[in-house]
C-alpha positions, 0 to 999 in steps of 0.5 A: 465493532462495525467493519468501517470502525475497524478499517479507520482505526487501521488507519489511525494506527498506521500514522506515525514514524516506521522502521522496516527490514525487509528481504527481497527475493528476486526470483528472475535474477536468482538474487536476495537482497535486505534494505531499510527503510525510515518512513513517516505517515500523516493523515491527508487533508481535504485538499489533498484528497480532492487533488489525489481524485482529480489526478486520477480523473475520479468521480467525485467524492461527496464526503472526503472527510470520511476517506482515509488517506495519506502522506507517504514519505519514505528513505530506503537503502539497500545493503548494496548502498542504494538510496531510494527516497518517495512521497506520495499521497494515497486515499481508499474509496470503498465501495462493498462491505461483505460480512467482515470485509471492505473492497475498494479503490486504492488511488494514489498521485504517484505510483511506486513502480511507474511515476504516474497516478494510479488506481489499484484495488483494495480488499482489506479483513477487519478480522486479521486486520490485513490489508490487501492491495493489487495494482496492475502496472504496465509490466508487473501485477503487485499485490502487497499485504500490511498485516496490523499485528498490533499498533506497533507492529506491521507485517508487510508482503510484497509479490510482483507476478509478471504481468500476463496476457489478458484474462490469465491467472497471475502465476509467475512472480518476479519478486517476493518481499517480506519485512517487520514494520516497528512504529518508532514514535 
């Protein structure tokens, strides 16, 4: 199946009603923490995708039809009793194919970590159907992985390192997430 096929069926399953336990490292603070979180993801329509680009001062995109975006709405509580609630809209631009692998751009019209629109990068693997995105935020580099271990099922990671100085690796995380992601409907 041709690597863009792949990537699009990712995104066809990823639609739908999702239940997550998560488990939350927070190696700066020596704490751990569990939370869970209901979410809902819907396709983005054209106008939707061509405001997520403006938002981002993007260059324009010809063909948005063919972009796979979403709504993401979700509810998390931690079991501290927290509540955090988000909706945001998301689009991946790709610009390379190497053998089994798509690199791109990943906007989005609010970021999860800083309340602005964002453009993160993207990588994603249509042979262990991972998709793997990085965001440099002001104070953290996030690199988060969604792992499709079939339609029902998501494997989600989530390292936050502590943003270092420029043109130094990442090596110091801040927070590790692990959670199982079930599609409910």
């Amino acid at each position: 199946m041709e690597s863009r096929s792949v990537f699009h069926t990712f995104f066809d399953h990823c639609v739908g009603s999702w239940s997550t336990e998560r488990t939350y490292h927070y190696l700066t603070q020596n704490e751990v923490e569990r939370s869970h979180t209901d979410f809902q993801v819907s396709p983005l329509t054209s106008d939707l995708k061509a405001k997520v680009l403006s938002d981002n001062s993007y260059d324009e995109v010809t063909d948005l039809a063919s972009l796979p975006g979403f709504r993401l709405a979700f509810n998390t509580v931690s079991e501290k009793g927290e509540k955090v609630s988000q909706s945001l809209n998301l689009l991946f631009v790709t610009h390379t194919e190497i053998n089994h692998t798509l690199e791109g751009d990943y906007l989005r019209d609010r970021a999860y970590e800083e309340a602005r629109p964002i453009i993160s990068r993207f990588r994603f693997d249509t042979h262990t159907n991972e998709l793997l995105m990085t965001t440099n935020y002001t104070r953290v580099v996030s690199v988060d992985s969604i792992t499709l271990i079939n339609p029902q099922t998501r494997i989600r990671r989530i390292l936050n390192y502590l943003r270092p100085p420029a043109g130094q690796p990442l090596e110091k995380l801040g927070l590790v997430g692990f959670g199982v992601e079930q599609k409910v409907t």
